[in-house]
N, CA, C, O and CB atoms as a CASP TS submission, in Angstrom:
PFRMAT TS
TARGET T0000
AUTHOR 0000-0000-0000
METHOD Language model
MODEL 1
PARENT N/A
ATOM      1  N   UNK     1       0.842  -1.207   0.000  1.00  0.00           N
ATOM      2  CA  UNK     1       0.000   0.000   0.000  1.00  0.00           C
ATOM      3  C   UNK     1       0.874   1.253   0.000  1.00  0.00           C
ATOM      4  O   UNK     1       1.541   1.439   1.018  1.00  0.00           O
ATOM      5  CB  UNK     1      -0.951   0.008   1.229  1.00  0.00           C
ATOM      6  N   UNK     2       0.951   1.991  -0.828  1.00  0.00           N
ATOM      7  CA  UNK     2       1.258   3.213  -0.843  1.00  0.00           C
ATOM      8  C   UNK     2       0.806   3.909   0.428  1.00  0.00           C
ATOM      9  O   UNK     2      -0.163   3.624   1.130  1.00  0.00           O
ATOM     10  CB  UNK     2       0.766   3.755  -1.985  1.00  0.00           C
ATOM     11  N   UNK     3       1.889   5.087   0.619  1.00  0.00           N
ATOM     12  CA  UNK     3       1.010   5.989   1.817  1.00  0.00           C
ATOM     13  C   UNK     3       0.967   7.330   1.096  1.00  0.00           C
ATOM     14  O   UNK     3       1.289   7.270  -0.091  1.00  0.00           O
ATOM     15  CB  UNK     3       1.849   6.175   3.552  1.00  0.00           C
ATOM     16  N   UNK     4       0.701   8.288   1.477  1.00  0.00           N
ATOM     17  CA  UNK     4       0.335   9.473   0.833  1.00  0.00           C
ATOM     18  C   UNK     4       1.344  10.468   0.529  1.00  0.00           C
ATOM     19  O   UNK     4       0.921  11.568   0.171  1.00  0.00           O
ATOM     20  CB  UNK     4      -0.583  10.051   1.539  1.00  0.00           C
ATOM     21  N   UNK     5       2.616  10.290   0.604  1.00  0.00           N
ATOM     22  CA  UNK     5       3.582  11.192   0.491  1.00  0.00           C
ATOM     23  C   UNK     5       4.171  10.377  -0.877  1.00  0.00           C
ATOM     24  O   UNK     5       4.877  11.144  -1.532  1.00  0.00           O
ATOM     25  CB  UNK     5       4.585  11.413   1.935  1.00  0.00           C
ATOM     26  N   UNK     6       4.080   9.182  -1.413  1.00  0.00           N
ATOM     27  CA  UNK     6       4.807   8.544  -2.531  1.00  0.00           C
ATOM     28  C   UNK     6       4.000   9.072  -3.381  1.00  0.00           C
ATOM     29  O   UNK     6       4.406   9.445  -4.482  1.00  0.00           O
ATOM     30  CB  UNK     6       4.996   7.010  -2.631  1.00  0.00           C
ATOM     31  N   UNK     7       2.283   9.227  -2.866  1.00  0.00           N
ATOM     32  CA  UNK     7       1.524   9.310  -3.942  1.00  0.00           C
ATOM     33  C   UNK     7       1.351  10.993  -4.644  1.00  0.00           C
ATOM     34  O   UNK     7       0.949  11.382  -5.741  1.00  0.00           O
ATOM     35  CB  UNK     7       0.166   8.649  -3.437  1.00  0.00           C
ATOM     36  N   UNK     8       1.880  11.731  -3.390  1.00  0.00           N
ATOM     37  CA  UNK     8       1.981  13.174  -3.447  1.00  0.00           C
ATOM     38  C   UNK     8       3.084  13.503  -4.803  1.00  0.00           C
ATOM     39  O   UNK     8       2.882  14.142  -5.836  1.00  0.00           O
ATOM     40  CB  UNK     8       2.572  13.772  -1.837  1.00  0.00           C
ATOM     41  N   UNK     9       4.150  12.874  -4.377  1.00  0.00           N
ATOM     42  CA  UNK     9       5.436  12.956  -4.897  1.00  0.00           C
ATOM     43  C   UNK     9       5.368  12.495  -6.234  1.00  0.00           C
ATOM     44  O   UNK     9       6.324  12.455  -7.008  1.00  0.00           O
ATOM     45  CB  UNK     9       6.406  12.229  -4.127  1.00  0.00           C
ATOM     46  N   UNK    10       3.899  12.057  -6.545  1.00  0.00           N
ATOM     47  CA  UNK    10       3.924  11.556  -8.045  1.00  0.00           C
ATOM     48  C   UNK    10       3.369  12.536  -8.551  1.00  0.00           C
ATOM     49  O   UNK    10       3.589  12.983  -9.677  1.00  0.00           O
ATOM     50  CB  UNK    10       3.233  10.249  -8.476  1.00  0.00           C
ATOM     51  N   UNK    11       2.746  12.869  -7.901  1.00  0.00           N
ATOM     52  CA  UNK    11       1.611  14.082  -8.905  1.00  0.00           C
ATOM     53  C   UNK    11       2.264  14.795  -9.789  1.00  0.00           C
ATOM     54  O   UNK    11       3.478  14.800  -9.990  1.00  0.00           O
ATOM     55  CB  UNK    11       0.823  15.351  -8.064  1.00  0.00           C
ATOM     56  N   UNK    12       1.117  15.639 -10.527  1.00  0.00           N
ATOM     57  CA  UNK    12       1.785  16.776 -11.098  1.00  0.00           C
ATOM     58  C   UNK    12       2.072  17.956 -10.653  1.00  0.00           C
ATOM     59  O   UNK    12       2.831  18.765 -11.187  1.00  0.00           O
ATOM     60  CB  UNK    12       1.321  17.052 -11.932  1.00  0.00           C
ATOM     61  N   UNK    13       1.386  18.103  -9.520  1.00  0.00           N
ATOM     62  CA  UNK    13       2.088  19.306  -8.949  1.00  0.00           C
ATOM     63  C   UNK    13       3.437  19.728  -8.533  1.00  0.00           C
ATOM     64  O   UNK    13       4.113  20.747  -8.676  1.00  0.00           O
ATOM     65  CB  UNK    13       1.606  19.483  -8.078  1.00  0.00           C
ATOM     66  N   UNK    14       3.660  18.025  -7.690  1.00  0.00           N
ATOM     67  CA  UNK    14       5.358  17.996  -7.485  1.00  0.00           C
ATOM     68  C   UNK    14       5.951  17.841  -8.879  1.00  0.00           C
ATOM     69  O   UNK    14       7.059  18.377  -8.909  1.00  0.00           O
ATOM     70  CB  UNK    14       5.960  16.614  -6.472  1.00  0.00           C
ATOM     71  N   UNK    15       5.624  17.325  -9.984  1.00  0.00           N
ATOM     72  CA  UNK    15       6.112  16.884 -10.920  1.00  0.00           C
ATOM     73  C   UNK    15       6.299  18.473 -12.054  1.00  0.00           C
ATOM     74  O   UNK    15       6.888  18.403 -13.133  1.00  0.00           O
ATOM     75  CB  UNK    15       5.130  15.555 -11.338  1.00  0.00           C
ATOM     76  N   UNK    16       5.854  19.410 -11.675  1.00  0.00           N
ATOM     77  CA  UNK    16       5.525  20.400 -12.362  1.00  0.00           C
ATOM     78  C   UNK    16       6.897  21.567 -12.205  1.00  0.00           C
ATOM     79  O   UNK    16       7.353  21.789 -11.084  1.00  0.00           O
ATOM     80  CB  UNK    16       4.038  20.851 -11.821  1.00  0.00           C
ATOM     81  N   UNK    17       7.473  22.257 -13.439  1.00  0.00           N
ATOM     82  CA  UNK    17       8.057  22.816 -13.209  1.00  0.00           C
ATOM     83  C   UNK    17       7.566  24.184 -13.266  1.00  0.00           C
ATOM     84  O   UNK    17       8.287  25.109 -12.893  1.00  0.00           O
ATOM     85  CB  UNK    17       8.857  22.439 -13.674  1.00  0.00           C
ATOM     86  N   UNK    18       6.502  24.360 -13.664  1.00  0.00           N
ATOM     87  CA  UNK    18       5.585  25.785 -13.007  1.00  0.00           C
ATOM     88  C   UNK    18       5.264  25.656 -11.321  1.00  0.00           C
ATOM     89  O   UNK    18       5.690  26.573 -10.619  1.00  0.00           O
ATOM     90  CB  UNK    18       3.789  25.885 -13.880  1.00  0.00           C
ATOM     91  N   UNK    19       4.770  24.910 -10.888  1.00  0.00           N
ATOM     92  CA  UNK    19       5.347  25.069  -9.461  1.00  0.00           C
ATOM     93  C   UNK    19       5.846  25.164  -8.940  1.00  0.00           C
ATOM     94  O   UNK    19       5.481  25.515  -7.818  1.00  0.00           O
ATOM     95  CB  UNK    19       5.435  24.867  -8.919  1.00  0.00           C
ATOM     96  N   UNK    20       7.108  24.960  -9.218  1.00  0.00           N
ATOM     97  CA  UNK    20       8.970  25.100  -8.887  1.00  0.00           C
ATOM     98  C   UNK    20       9.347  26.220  -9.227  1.00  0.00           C
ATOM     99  O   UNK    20      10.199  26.562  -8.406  1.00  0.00           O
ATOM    100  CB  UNK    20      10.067  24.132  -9.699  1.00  0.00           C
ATOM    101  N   UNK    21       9.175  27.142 -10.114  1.00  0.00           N
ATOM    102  CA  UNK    21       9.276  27.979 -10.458  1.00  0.00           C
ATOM    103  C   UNK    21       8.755  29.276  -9.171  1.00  0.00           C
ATOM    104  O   UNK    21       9.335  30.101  -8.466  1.00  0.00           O
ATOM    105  CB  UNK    21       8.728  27.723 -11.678  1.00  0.00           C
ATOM    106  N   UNK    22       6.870  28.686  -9.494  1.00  0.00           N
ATOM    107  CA  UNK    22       6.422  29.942  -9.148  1.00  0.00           C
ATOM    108  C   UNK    22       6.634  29.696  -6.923  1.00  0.00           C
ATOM    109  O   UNK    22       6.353  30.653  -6.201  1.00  0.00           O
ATOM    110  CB  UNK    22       4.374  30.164 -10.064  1.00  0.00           C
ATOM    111  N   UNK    23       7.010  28.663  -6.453  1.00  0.00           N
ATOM    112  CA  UNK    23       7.138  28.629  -5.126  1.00  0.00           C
ATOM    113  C   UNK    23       8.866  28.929  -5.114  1.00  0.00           C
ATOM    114  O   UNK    23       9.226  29.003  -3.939  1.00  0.00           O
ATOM    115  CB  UNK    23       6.508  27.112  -4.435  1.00  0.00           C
ATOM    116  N   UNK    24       9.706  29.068  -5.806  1.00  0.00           N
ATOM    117  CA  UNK    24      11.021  29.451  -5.892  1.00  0.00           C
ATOM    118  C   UNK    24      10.648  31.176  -5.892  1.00  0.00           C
ATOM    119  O   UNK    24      11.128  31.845  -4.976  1.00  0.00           O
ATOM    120  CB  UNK    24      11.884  28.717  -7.347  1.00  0.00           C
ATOM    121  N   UNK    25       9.867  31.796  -6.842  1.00  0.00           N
ATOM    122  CA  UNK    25       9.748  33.469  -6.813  1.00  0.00           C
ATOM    123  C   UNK    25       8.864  33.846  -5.116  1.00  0.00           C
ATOM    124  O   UNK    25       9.114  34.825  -4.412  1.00  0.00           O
ATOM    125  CB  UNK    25       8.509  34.112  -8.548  1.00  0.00           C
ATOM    126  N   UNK    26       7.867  32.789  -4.820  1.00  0.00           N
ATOM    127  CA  UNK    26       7.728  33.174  -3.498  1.00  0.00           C
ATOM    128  C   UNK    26       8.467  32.942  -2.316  1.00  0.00           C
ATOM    129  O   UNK    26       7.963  33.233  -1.232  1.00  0.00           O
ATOM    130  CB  UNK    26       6.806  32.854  -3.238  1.00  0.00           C
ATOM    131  N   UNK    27       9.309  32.581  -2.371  1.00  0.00           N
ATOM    132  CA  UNK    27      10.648  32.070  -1.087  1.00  0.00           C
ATOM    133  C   UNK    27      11.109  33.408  -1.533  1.00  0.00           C
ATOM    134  O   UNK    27      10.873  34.314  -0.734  1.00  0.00           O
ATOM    135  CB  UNK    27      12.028  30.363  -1.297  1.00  0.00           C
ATOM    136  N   UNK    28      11.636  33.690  -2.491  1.00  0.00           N
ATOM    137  CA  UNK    28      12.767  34.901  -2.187  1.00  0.00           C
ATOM    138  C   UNK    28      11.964  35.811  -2.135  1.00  0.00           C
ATOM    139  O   UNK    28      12.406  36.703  -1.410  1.00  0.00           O
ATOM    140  CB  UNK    28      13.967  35.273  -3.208  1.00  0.00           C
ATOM    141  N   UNK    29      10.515  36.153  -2.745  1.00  0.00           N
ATOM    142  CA  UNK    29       9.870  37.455  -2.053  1.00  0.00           C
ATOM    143  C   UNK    29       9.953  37.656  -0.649  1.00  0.00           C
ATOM    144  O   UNK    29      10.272  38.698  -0.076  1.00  0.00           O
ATOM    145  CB  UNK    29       8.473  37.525  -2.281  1.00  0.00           C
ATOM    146  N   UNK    30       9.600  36.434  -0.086  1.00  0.00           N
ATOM    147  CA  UNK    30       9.138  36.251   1.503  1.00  0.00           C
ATOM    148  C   UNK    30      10.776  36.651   1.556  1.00  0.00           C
ATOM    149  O   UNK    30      11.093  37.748   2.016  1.00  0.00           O
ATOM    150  CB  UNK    30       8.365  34.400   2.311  1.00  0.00           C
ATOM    151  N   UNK    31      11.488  36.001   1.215  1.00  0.00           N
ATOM    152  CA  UNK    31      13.144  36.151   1.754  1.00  0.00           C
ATOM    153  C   UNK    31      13.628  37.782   1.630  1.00  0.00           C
ATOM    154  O   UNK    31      14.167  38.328   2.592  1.00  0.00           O
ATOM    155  CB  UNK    31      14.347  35.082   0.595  1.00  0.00           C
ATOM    156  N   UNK    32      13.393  38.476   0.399  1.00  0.00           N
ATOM    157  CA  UNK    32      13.342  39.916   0.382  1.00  0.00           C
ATOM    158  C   UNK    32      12.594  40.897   1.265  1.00  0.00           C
ATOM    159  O   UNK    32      13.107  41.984   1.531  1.00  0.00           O
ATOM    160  CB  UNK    32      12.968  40.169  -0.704  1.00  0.00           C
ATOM    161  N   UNK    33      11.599  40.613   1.651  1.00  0.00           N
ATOM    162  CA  UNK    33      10.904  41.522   2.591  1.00  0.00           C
ATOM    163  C   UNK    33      11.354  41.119   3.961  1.00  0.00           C
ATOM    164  O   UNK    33      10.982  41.850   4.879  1.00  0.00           O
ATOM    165  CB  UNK    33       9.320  41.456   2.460  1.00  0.00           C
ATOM    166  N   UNK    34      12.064  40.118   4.241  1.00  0.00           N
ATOM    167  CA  UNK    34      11.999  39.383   5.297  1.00  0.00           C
ATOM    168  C   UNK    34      13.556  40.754   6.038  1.00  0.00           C
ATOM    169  O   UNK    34      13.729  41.527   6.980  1.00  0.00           O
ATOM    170  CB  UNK    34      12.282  37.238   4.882  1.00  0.00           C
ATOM    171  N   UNK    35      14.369  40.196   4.658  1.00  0.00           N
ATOM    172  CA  UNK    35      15.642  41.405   4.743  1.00  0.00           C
ATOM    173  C   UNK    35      15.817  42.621   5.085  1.00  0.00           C
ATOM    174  O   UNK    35      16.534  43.138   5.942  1.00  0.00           O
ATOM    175  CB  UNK    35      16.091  41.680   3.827  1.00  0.00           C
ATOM    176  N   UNK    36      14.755  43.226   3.985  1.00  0.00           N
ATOM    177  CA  UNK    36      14.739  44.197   4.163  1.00  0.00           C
ATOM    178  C   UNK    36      13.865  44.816   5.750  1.00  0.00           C
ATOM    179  O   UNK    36      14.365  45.837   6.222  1.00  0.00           O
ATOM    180  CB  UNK    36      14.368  44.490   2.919  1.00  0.00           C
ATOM    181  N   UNK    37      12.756  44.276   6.435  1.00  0.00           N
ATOM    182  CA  UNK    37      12.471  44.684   7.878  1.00  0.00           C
ATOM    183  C   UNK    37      13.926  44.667   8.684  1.00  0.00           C
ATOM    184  O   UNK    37      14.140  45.587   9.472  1.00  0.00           O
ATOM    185  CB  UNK    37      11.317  43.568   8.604  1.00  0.00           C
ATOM    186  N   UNK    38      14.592  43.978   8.559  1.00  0.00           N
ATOM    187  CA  UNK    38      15.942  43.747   9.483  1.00  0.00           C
ATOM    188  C   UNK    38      16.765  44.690   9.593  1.00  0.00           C
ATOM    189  O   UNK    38      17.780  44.547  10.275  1.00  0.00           O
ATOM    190  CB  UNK    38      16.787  42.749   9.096  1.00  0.00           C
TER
END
């Protein structure tokens, strides 16, 4: 039986390089504003 993280890891979402993309431009936003308050 599969558990839900093999089956996650198949999808297309993980499988997607528009998601990789667009959660890579939100890390460094969050990471830029994060900087700049400091």
């Amino acid at each position: 039986k599969k558990n839900l993280r093999q089956i996650a890891l198949k999808s297309p979402l993980f499988n997607s390089t528009l998601f990789a993309k667009q959660l890579n431009k939100a890390f460094w936003e969050m990471w830029n504003n994060f900087v700049l308050k400091m």
